[in-house]
C-alpha positions in Angstrom: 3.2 17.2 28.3 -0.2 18.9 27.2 -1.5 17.7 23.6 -1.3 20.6 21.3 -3.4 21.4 18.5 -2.1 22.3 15.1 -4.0 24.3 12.5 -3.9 22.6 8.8 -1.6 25.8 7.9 0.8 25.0 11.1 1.0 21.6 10.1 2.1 22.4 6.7 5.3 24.0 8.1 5.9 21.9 10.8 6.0 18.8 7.9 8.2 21.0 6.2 10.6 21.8 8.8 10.5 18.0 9.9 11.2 17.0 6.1 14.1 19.3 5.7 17.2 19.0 7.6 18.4 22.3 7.9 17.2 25.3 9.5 14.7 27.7 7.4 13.8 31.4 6.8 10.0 32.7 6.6 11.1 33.2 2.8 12.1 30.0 2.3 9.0 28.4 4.1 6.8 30.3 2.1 8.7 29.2 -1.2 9.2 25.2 -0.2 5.6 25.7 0.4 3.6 26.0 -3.2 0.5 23.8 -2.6 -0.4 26.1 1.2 -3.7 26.8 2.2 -2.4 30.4 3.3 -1.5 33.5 2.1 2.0 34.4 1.9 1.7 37.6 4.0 0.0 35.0 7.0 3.9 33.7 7.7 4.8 35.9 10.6 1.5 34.8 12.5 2.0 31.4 11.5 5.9 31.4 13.0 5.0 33.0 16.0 1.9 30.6 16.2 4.4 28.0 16.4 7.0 29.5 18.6 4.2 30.2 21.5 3.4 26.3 20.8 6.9 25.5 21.4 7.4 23.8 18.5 10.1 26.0 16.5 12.4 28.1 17.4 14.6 30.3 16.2 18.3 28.9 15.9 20.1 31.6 13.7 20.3 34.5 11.7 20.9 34.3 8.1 21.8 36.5 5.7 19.3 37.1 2.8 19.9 39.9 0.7 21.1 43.5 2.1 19.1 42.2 5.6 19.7 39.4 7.9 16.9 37.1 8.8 15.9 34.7 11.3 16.2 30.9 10.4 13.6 28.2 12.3 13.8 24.3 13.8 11.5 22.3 15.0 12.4 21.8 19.1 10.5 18.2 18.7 10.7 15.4 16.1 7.9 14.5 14.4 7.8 11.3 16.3 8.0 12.9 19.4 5.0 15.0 18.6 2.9 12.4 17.2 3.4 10.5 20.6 2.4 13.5 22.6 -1.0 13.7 20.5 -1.5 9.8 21.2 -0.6 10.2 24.9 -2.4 13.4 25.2 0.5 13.7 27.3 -1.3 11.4 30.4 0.4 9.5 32.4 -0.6 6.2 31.5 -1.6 3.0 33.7 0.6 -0.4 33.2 -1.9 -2.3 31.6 -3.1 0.9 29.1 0.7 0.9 28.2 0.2 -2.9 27.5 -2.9 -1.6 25.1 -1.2 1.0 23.7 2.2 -0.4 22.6 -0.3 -3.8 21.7 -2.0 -1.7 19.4 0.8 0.3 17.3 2.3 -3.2 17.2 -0.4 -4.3 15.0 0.8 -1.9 12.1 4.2 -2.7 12.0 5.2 -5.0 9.2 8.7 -4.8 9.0 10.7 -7.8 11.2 13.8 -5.5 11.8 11.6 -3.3 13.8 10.6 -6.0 16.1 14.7 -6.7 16.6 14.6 -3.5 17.3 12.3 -2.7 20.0 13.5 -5.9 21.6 17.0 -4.8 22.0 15.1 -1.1 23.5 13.1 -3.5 25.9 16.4 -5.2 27.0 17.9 -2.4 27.6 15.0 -1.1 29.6 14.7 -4.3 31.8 18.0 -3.9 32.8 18.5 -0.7 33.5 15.3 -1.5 35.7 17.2 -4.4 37.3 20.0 -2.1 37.9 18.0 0.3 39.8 16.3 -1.9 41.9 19.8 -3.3 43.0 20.4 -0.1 44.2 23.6 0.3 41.6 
């Protein structure tokens, strides 16, 4: 996946829609959004910004006053975008995967996370295993 570059105004409603759980009008993005750095009338550009990005998309219509109006997701979690600005979206050698994971694991303070990713890793091996059995 190609790394894709967000404007400060874009990332405002992307952390929006990531933040809110529930798919959301142009009117209410421009109304969750008091502190923006853009005008109000700049929404339409900014949605269809986003759609061409692939990042939102339009997952139904919702009734707001005598009109019907078109509610917006985010196709991609946070995490998952975050991880594609990291990667760039390269395919990465075995030992820059070492690096990389060896790196993020520096900030990580929290010793359920490390269960965590250890279970993942099991996983992983095994299905590994699996596959080079030929099952």
């Amino acid at each position: 996946m190609k790394q894709i570059t967000l404007t400060k105004s874009e990332r405002e409603i992307m952390d929006l829609l990531w933040n809110i759980d529930r798919p959301l009008t142009a009117t209410e993005i421009v109304n969750l959004t008091p502190e923006r750095t853009w005008k109000k009338s700049y929404i339409h550009l900014l949605i269809n910004s986003l759609i061409k990005k692939n990042l939102i998309k339009s997952e139904t219509l919702v009734r707001t006053g005598r009109n019907f109006g078109r509610a917006f997701v985010a196709t991609t979690t946070r995490e998952e975008f975050e991880i594609r600005q990291i990667t760039n979206g390269k395919n990465f050698s075995q030992n820059s995967v070492k690096s990389l994971v060896s790196i993020l694991l520096e900030s990580v303070s929290d010793p359920d996370i490390f269960d965590e990713l250890e279970q993942i890793i099991k996983k992983k091996k095994e299905l590994l295993v699996q596959s080079d059995d030929g099952s």
